[in-house]
N, C-alpha and C positions, 0 to 999 in steps of 0.2 A: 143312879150311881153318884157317890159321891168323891172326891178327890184328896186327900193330900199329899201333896209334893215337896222336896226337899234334895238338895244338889250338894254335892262339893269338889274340888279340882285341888292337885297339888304340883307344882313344879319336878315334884320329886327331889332324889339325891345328887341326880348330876349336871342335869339342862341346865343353863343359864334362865329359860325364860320355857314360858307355858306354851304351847301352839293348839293347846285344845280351847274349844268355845262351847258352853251351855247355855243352853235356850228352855225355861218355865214359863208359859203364858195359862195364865188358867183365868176363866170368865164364868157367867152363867147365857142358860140357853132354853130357854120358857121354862122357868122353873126347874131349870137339872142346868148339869155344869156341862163344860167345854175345855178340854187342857190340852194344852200342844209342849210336847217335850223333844229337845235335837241336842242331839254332840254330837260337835266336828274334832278330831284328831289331825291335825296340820300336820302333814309329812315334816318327819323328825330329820331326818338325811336331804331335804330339799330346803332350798335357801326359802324363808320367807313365808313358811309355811303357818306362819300366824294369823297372816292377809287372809289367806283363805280361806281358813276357818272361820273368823269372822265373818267375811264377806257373803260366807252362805248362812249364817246364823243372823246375821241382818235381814237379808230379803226374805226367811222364813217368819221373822220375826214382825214383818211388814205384811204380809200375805195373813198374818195371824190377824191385824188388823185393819188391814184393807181391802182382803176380798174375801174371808171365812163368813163375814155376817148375810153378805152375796148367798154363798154355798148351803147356809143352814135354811136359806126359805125354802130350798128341795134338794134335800141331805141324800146324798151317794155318794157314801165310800170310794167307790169304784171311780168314778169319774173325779173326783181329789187326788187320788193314788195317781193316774194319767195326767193332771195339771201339774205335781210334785213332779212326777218326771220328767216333764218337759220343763218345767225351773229349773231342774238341776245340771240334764242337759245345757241350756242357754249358761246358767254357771258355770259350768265348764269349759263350753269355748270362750266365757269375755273374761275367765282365767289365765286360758290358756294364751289370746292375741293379749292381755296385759303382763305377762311375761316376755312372750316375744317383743314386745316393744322396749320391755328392760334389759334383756336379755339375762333373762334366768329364769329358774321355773320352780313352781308353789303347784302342791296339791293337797287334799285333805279327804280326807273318809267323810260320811254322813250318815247316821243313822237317827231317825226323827220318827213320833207317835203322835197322831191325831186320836185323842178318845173321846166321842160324843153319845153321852148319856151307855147305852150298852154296846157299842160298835166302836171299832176302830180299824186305823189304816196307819200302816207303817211302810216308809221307805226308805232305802237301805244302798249304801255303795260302801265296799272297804272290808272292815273288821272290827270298827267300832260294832256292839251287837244289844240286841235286847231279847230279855226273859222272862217269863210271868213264876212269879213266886207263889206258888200257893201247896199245897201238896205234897210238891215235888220243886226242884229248879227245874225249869224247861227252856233251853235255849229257842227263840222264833227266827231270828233271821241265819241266814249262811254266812261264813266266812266266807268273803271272797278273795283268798288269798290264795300261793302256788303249795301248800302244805295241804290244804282242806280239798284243796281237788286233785291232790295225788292219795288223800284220806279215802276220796270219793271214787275214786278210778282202783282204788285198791293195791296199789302201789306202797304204800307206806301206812303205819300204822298209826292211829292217834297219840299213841305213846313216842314213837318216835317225832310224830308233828311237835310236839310240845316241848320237845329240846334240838329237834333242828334249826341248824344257822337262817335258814330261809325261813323262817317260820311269820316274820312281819314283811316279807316278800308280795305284794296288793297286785290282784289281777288289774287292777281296776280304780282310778280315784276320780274327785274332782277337782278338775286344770291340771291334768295330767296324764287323762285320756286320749287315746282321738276319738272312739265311738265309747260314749256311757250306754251304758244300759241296768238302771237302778232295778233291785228287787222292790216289787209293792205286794204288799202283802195285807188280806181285809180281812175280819173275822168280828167274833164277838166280842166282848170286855168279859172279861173273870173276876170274880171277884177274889182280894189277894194282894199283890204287888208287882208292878211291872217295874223293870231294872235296865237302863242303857250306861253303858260302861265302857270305858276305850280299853283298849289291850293292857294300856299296864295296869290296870284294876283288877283284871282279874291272872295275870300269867304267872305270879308267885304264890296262888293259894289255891287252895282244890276247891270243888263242887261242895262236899261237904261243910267246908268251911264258912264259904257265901252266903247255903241254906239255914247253918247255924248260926248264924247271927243275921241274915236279912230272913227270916222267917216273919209275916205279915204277924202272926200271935204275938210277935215281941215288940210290936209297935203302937207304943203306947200311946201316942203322938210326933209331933214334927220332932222335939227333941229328941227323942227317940231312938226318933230314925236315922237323924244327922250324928246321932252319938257312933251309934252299931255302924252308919258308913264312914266312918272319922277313924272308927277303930281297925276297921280292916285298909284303911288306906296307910295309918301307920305298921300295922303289919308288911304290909308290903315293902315298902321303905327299910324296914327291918332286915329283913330278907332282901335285900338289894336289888329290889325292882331301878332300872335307869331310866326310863322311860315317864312321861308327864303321864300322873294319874288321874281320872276323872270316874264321879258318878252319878246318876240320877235315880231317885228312888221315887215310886209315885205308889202309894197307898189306897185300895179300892173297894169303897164298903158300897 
């Protein structure tokens, strides 16, 4: 498998300032490659919520190069996805006691993708979410938010989730929890395009819209790619998305 990647982040139309963080690390790995992709979305409504995202896009960022090359002498998915969660966990409580010692509180979502050669592992807290583009859009992780699991208990219908007031309402963050409990997720690589995107990248444009312009065929290369996710991030802005917009697009031949 081969990789290319390409990212971009907007402040949007209203925020003063970004609280999302992107994470590209891409290597080789005897002859095939290795890419690590994460976006954190810093709670919008919490003080400080830029720290955090950061803070976990740093130690991902460090694990990328100080214990990945450890992991690839005897490659298990499985057993990455269990080390990932236990980072995030530990993330979140020296969040959580560095808040209390300021007294205020930061949290942020995480969604991160490990792809090595044909396998990957994803793990997942919040609403940031990721997709494999190929075919079809197919969304991979869960929202875990109080709209997706009243979607899921059958209470409310998707249509109404996607214009209810609680719709960016988070079961779940990091430094914001008391018990995390991240999704991991292992499977094959596809070839195609895989997509990690925070909420406000995608809540002003449809499915259709996504697949039509991030369709892997229309990716000529990295420019591309950054063109078609440049254009739907001003779309969105157009249409009065409030919210800091982010994307990552990773290309898979």
């Amino acid at each position: 498998m081969r990789f290319q990647a390409t990212a971009d982040t907007d402040k949007g139309i209203v925020k003063s300032t970004n609280q999302d963080s992107l994470l590209i690390k891409h290597g080789e790995y005897f002859g095939g490659e290795v890419l690590l992709a994460a976006l954190c979305d810093g709670m919008g409504g919490l003080s400080k919520g830029e720290l955090a995202s950061a803070a976990v896009i740093r130690q991902f960022s460090r694990w990328f190069e100080e214990e990945l090359p450890y992991e690839l002498e005897n490659l298990d998915m499985h057993v990455i996805g269990d080390k990932w969660s236990l980072m995030l966990k530990v993330l979140n409580k020296k969040i959580i006691e560095y808040g209390h010692q300021g007294n205020f509180t930061m949290g942020t979502t995480f969604t991160g993708i490990l792809i090595v050669q044909d396998q990957y592992v994803i793990a997942h807290v919040g609403d940031t979410r990721v997709y494999h583009i190929g075919k079809s859009l197919r969304q991979l992780t869960k929202d875990q938010t109080f709209v997706a699991r009243e979607v899921s208990r059958g209470t409310m219908t998707p249509e109404q989730a996607r214009t209810d007031k609680r719709r960016n309402m988070l079961l779940q963050c990091v430094g914001a929890s008391e018990k995390l409990k991240p999704e991991i997720l292992t499977g094959s690589c596809e070839k195609g395009a895989y997509m990690l995107c925070s909420d406000g990248f995608r809540h002003e444009v449809t499915e259709a819209e996504l697949y039509d312009s991030l369709n892997p065929t229309n990716f000529v290369n990295k420019n591309s790619m950054h063109s078609n996710a440049k254009y739907l991030i001003e779309l969105v802005k157009q249409r009065q998305e409030k919210d800091n917009i982010s994307v990552i697009l990773i290309k898979v031949d």
